[in-house]
Structure formats: structure tokens, C-alpha cells
TORPA-679375 format. One line per field, with one value per atom (N, C-alpha, C, CB): x, y negated, z; residue in one letter. Coordinates in Angstrom, 3 decimals. Each point is the difference from the previous one (the first is absolute). Glycine has a CB too. Layout:
u = X,...
v = Y,...
w = Z,...
residu = A,...
This chain:
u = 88.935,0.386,-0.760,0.484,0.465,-0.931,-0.236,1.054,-1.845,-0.482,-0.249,-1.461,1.725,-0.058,-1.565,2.926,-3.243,-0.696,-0.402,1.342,-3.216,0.282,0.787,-1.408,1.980,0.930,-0.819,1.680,-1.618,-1.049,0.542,-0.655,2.415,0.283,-0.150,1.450,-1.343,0.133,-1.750,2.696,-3.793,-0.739,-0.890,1.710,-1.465,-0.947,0.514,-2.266,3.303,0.682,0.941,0.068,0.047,0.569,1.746,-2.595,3.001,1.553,0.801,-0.353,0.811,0.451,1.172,-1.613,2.391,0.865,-0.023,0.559,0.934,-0.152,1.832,-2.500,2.273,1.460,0.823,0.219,-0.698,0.162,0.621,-0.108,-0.526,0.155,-1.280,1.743,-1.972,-1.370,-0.090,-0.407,-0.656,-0.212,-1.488,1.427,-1.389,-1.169,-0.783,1.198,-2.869,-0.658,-0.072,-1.560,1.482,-0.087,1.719,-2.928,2.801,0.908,-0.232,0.691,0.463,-0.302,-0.694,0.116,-0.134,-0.514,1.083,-1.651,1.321,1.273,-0.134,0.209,0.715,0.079,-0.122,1.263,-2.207,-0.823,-0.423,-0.459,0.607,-1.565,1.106,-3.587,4.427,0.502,0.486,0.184,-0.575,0.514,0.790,-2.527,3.501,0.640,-0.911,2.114,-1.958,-0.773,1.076,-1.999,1.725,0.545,0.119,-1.077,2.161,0.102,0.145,0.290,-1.090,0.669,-0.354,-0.057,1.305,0.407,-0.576,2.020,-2.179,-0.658,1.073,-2.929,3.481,1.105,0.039,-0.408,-0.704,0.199,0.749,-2.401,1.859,0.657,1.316,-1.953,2.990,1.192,0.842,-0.924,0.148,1.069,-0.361,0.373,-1.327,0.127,0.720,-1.600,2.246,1.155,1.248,-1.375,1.296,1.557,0.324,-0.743,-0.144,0.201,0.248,-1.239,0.643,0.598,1.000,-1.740,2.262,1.284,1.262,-1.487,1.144,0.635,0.791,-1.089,-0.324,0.668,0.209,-0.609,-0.286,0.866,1.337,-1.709,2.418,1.025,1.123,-0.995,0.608,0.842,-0.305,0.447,-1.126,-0.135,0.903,-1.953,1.939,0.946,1.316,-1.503,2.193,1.290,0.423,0.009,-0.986,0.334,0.521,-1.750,0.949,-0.472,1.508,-3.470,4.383,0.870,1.146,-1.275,1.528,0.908,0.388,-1.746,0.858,0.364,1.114,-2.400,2.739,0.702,-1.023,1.350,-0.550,-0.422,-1.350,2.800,-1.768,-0.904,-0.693,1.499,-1.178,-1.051,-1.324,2.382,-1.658,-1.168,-1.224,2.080,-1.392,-1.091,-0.878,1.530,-0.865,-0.622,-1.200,2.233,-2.032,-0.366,-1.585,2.619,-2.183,-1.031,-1.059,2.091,-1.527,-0.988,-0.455,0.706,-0.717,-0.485,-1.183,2.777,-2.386,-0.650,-1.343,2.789,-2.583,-0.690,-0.796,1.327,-1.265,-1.010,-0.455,0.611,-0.133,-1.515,-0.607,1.483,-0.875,-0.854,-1.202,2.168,-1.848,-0.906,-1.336,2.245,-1.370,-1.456,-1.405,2.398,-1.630,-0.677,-0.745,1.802,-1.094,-1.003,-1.278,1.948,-1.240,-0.794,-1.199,1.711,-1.852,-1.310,0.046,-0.249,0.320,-0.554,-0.923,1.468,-0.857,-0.202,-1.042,1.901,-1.498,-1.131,-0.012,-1.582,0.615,-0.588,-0.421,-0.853,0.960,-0.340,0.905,-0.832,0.495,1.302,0.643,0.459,-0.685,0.924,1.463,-2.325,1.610,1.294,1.208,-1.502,0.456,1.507,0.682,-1.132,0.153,1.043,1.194,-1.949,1.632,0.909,1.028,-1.511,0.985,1.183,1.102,-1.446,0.694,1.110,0.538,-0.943,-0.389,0.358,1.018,-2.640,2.162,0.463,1.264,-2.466,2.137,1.434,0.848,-1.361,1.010,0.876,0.585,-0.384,-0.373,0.442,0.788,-2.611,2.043,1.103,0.910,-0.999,1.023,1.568,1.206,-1.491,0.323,0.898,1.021,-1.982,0.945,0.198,1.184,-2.509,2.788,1.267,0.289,1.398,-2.643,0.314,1.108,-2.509,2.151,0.937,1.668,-1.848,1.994,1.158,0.949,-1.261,-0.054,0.055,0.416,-1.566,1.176,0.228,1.373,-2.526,2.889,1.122,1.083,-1.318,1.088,1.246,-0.294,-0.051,-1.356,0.582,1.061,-2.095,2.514,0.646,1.765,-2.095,2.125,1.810,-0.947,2.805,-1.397,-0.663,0.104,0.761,-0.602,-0.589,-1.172,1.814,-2.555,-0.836,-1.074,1.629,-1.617,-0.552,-0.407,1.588,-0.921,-0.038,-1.814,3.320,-2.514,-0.681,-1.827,2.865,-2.324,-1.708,-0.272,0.740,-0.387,-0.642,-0.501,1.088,-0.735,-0.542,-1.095,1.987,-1.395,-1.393,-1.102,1.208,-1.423,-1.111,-1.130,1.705,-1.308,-1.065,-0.271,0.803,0.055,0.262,-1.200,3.178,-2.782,-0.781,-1.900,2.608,-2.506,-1.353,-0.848,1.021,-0.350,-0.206,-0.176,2.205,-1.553,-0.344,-1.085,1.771,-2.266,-1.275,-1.430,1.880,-1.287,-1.454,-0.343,0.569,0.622,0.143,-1.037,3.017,-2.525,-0.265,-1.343,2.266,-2.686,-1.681,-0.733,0.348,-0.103,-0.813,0.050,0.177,0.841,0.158,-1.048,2.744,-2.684,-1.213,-1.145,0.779,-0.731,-1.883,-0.538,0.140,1.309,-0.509,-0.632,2.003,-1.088,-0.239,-1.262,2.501,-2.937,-1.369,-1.146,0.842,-0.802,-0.739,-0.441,1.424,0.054,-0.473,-0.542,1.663,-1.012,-0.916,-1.651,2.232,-2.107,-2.108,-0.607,0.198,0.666,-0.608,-0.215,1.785,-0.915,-0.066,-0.779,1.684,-2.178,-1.297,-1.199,1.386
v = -85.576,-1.216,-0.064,-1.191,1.408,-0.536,-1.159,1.261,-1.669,-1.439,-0.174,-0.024,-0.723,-0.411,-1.017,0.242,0.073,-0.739,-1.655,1.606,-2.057,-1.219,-0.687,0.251,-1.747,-0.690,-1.350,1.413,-1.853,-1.725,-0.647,-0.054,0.125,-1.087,-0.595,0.662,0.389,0.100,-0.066,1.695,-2.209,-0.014,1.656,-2.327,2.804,1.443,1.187,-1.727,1.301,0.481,1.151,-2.560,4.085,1.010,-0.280,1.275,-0.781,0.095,1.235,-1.307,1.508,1.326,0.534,-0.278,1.398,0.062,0.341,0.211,-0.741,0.044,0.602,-2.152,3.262,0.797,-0.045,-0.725,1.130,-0.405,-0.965,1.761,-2.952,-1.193,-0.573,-0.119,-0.946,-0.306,-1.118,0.906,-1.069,-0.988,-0.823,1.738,-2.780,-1.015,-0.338,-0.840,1.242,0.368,-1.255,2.028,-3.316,-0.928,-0.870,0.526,-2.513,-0.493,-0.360,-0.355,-0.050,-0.423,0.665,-1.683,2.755,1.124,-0.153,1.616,-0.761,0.303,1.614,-2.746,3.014,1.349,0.116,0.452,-1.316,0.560,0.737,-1.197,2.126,0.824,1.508,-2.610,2.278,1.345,1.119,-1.208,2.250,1.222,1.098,-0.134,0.505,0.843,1.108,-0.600,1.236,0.933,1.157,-1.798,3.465,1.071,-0.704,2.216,-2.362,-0.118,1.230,-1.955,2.621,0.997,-0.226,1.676,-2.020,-0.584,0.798,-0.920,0.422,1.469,0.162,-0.536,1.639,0.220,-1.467,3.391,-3.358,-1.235,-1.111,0.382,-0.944,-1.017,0.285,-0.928,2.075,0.594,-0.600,2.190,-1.596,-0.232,-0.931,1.735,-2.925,-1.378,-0.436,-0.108,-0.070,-0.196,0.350,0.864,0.314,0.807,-1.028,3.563,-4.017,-0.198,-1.545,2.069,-2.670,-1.456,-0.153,-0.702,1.251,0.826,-0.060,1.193,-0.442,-0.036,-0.656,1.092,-2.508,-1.076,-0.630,0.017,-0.447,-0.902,0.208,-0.358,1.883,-0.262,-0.166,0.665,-0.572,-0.353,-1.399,2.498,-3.229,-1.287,-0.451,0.251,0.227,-0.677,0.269,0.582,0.866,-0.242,-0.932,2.030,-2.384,-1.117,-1.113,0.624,-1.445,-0.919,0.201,0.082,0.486,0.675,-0.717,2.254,-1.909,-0.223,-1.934,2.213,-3.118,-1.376,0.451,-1.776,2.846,0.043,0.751,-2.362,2.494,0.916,-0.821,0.647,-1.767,-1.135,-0.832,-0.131,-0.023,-0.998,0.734,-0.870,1.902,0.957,0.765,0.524,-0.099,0.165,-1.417,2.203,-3.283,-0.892,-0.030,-1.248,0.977,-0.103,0.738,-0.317,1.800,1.309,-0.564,2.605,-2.848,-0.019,-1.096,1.576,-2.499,-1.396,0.282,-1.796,2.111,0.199,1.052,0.079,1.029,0.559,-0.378,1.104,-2.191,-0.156,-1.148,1.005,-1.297,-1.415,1.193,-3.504,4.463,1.256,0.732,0.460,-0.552,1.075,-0.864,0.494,-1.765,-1.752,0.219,-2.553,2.699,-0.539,1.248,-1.811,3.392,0.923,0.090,1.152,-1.520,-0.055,-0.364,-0.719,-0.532,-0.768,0.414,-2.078,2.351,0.507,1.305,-1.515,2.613,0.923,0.118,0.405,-0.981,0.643,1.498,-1.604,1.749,1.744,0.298,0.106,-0.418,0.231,1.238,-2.540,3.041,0.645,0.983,-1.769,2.182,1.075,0.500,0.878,-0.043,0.379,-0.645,1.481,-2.782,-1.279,-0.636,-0.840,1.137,-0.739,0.667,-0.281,1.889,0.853,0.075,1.233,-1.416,-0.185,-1.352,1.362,-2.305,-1.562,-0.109,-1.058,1.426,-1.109,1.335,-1.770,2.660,1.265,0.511,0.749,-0.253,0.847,-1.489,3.151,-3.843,-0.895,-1.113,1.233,-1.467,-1.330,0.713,-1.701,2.793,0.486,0.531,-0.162,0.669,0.342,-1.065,1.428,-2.471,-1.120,-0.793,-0.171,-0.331,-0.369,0.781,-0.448,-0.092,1.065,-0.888,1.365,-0.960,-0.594,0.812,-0.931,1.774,0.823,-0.269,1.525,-1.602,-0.599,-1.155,0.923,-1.732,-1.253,-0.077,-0.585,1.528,-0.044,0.833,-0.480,1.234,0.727,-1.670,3.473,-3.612,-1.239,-1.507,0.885,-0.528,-1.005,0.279,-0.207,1.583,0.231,-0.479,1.531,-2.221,-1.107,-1.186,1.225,-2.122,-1.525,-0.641,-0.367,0.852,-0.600,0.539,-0.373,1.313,0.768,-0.672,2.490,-3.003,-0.442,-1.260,1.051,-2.126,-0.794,-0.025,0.498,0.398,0.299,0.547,0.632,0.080,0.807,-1.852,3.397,-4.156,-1.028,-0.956,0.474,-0.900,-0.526,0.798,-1.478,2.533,0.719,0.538,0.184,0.403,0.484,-1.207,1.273,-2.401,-1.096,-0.393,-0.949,1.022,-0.305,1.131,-0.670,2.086,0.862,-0.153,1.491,-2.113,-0.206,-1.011,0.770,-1.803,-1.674,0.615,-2.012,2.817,0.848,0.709,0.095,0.526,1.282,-1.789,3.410,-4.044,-1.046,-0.717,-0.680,0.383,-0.686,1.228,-1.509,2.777,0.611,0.412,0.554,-0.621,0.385,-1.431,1.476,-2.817,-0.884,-0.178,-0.944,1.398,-0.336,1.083,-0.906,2.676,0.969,-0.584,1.249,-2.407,0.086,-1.384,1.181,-1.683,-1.262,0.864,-2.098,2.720,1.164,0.707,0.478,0.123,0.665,-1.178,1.869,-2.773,-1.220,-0.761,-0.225,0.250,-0.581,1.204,-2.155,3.570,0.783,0.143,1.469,-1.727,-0.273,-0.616,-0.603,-0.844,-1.443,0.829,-2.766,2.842,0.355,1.015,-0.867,1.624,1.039,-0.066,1.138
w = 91.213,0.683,1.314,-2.190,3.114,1.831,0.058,1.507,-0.814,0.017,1.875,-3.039,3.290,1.225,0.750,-0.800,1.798,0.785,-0.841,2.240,-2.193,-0.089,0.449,-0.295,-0.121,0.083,0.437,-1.687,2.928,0.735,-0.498,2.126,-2.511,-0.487,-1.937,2.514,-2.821,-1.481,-0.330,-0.236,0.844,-0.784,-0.403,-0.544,1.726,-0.139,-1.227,0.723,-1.087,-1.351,0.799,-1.805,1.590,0.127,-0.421,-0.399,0.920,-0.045,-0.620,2.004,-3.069,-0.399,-0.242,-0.620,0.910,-0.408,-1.381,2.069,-3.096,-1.166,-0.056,-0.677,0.119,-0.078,1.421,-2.655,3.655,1.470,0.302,0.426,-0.936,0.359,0.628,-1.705,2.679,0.138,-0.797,2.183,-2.487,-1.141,0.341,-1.929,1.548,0.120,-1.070,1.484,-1.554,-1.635,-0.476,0.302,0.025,-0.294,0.151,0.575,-1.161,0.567,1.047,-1.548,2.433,1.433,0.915,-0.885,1.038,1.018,0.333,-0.598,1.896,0.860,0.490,0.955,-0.455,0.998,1.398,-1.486,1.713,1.468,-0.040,0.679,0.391,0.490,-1.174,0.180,-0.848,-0.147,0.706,-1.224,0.845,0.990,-1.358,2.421,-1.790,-0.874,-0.442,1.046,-1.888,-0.529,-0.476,-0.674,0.316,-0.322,-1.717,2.164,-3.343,-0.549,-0.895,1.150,-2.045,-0.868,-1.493,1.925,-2.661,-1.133,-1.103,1.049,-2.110,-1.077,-1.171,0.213,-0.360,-0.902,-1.595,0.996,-0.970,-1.231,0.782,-1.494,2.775,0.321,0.412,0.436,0.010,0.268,-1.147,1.212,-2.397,-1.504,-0.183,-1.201,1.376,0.135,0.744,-0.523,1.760,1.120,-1.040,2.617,-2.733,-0.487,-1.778,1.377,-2.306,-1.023,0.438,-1.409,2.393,0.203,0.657,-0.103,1.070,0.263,-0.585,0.400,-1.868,-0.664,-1.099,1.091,-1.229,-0.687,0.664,-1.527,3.476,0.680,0.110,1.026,-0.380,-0.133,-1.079,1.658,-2.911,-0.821,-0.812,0.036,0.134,0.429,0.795,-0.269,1.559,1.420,-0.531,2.291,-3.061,-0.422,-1.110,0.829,-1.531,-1.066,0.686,-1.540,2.647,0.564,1.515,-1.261,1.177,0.631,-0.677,0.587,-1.670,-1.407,0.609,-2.710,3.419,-0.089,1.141,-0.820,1.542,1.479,0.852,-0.139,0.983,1.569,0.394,1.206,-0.552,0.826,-0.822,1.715,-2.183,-1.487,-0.521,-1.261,0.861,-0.667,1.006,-1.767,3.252,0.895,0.605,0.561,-0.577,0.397,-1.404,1.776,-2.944,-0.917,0.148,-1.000,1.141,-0.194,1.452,-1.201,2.259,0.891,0.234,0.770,-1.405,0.189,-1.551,1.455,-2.471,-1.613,0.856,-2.478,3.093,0.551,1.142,-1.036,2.006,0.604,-0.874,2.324,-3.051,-0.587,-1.212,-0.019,-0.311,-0.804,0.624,-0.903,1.897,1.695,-0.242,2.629,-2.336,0.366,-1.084,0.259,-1.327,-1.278,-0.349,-0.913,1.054,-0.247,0.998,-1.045,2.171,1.400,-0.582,1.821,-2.232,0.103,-1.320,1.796,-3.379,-0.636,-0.416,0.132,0.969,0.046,0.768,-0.609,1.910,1.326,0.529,-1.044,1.124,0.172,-1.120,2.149,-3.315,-1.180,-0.710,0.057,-0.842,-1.044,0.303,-0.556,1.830,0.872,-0.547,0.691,-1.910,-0.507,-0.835,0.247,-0.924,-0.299,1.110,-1.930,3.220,1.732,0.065,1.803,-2.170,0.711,-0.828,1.209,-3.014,-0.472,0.453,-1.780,1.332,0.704,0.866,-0.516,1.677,1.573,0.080,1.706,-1.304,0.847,-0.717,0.793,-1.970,-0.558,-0.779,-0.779,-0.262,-0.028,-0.071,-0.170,1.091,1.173,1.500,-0.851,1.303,0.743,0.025,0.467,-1.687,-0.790,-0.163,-1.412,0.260,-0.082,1.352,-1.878,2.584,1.491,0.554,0.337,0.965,0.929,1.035,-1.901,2.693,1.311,1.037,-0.320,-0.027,0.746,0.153,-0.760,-0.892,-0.493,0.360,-1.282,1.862,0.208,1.324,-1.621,2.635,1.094,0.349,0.229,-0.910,0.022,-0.724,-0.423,-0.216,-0.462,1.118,-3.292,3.645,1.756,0.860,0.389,-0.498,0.762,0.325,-0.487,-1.078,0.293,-0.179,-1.419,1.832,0.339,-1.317,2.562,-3.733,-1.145,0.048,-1.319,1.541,-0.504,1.442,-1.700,2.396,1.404,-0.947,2.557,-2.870,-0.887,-1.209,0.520,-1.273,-0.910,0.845,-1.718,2.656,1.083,0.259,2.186,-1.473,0.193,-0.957,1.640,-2.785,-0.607,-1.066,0.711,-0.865,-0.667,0.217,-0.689,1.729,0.979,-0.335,2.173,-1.924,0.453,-1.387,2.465,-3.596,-1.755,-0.128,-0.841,1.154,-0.550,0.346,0.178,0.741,0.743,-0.385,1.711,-1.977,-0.946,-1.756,1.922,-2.163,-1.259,-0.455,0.380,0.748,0.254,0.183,2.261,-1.430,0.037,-1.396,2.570,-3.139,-1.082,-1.410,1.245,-1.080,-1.019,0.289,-0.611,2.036,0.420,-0.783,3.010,-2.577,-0.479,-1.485,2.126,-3.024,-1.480,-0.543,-0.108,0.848,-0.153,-0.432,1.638,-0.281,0.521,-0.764,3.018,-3.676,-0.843,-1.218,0.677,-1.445,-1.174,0.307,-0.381,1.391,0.011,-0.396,2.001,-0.909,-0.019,-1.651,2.546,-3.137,-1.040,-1.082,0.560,-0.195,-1.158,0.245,-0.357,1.376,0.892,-0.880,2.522,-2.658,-0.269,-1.985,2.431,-3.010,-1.157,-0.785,0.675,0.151,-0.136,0.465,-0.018
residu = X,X,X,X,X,X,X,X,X,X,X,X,X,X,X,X,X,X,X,X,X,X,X,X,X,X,X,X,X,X,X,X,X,X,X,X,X,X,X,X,X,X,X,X,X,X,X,X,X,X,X,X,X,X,X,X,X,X,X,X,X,X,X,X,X,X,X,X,X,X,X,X,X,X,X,X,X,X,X,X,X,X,X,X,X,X,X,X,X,X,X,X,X,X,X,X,X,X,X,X,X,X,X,X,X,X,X,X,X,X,X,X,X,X,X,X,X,X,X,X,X,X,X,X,X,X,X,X,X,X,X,X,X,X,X,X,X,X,X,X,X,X,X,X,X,X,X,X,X,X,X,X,X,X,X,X,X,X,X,X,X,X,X,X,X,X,X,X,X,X,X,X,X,X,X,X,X,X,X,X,X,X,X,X,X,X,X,X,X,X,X,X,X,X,X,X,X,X,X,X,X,X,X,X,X,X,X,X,X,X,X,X,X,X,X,X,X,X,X,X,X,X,X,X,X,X,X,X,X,X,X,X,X,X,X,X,X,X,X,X,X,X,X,X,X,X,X,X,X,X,X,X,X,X,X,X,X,X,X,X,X,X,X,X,X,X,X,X,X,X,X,X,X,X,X,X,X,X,X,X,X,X,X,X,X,X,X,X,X,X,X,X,X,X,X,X,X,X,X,X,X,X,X,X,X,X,X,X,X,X,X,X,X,X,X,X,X,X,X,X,X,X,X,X,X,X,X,X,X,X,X,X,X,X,X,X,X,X,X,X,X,X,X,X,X,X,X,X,X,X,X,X,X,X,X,X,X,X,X,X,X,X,X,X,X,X,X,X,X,X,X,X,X,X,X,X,X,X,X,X,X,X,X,X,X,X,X,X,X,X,X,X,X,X,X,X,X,X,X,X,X,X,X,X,X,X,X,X,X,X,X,X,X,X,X,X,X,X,X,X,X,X,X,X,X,X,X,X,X,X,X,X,X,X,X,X,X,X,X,X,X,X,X,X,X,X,X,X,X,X,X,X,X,X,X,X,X,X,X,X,X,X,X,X,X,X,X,X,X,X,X,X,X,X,X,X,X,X,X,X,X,X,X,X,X,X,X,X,X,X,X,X,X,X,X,X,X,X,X,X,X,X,X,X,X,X,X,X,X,X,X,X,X,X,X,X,X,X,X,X,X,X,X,X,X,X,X,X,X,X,X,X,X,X,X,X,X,X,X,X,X,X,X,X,X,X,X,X,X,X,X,X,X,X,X,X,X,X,X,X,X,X,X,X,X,X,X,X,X,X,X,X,X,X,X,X,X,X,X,X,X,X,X,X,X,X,X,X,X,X,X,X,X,X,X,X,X,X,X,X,X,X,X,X,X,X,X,X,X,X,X,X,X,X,X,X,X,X,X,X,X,X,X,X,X,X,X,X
């Protein structure tokens, strides 16, 4: 794991990438003062990516089955309040349970790409405008429900 430059804002706390993601060791850090770093993955974490992968995306075809547009709205909205909540449970912690979730399947599940390709008719323009900002109100929602859940497993130990 690279770790980046102290951080002025975060409280002197290092910044790391976690499955080449940058990640914040604490809650409420931020990513100042980050600088990209050479990322090289270690075969355990690969087949961690590839095995979450593999149930994200067959997850996302279940979750498909409600319709096209239903079911992608569905997957990428379920997935950024999934992102939120591992976010702040996880942290920089766990490396190789990140890479399974966040990375292989949550980005499996997810399909932004998808999403932007079906912007492309004016139902699908439709659907890009109200979800983008849904998906984003989703990811805040699922970060603070995380950081309630960490908080109270603190209090309980």
C-alpha cells in the first residue's frame, strides 16, 4: 500500500491508496495534499477484484430482470449508497475486503458507463438527469448511515 505525503488538512494523518483507490485512514479526512502514486496490485488482491466482479455482475443481472431502465436505475443508485456505507466502514482498512466490494463488486454491479450510453435518447437524457444527482444524494446518505454504524460500534466496545 503507497501512502502519500502528510495531509495539513486531515490532521497530520497519511493518505493511502487502498486497491488503487486513495483512501482516508480515519473518518472525515480528506484528500489533500494527495499525489498519485505507481500502483502495483498483489495477485491476491487481482482475484479479489475478479471474484467481486463476479458476483457484482451477476447481482446487476438479477437486479436487470425489474427492466432496462428500472433495473439500471435500481443497480446504480443501490450502488452508490453501497460505495457510502463501505466507504466509511471500511476506510483504508481491510485492503483486500475493499477490493473485493468497492472495486470488483460494486463496480461490476454499478454501470456508469451504461448509463451514459442510454443518455444518449431523450428518454434515457431523462433518466441521466434525475439520477446522477439521485445517485450522489445516495453515496451521502450511505457515507453518513457508515459513519453512524462505526460510531455506534466505538460506543459499544
Amino acid at each position: 500500500v503507497a501512502s502519500a505525503p502528510r495531509d495539513p488538512v486531515g490532521g497530520g494523518q497519511k493518505n493511502r491508496m487502498v486497491c488503487g483507490i486513495p483512501s482516508s485512514p480515519r473518518l472525515g479526512n480528506t484528500i489533500r495534499g494527495y499525489r498519485r502514486r505507481v500502483f502495483t496490485p498483489r495477485p491476491a488482491d487481482l482475484l479479489a477484484v475478479l471474484a467481486g466482479g463476479f458476483i457484482g455482475t451477476a447481482a446487476r443481472q438479477v437486479v436487470l430482470l425489474l427492466g432496462p431502465a428500472a433495473g439500471l436505475a435500481v443497480a446504480n443508485l443501490l450502488g452508490c449508497a453501497l460505495l457510502g456505507i463501505l466507504d466509511a466502514i471500511l476506510g483504508s482498512r481491510r485492503q483486500r475486503l475493499r477490493c473485493f466490494l468497492v472495486v470488483g463488486g460494486i463496480g461490476a454491479f454499478t454501470s456508469w458507463s451504461s448509463l451514459a450510453v442510454q443518455g444518449l435518447s431523450v428518454t434515457g437524457l431523462t433518466v441521466l438527469v434525475f439520477e446522477v444527482p439521485a445517485g450522489v444524494g445516495a453515496a451521502w446518505l450511505g457515507r453518513r448511515l457508515g459513519t453512524r454504524l462505526v460510531r455506534r460500534g466505538r460506543t459499544r466496545t
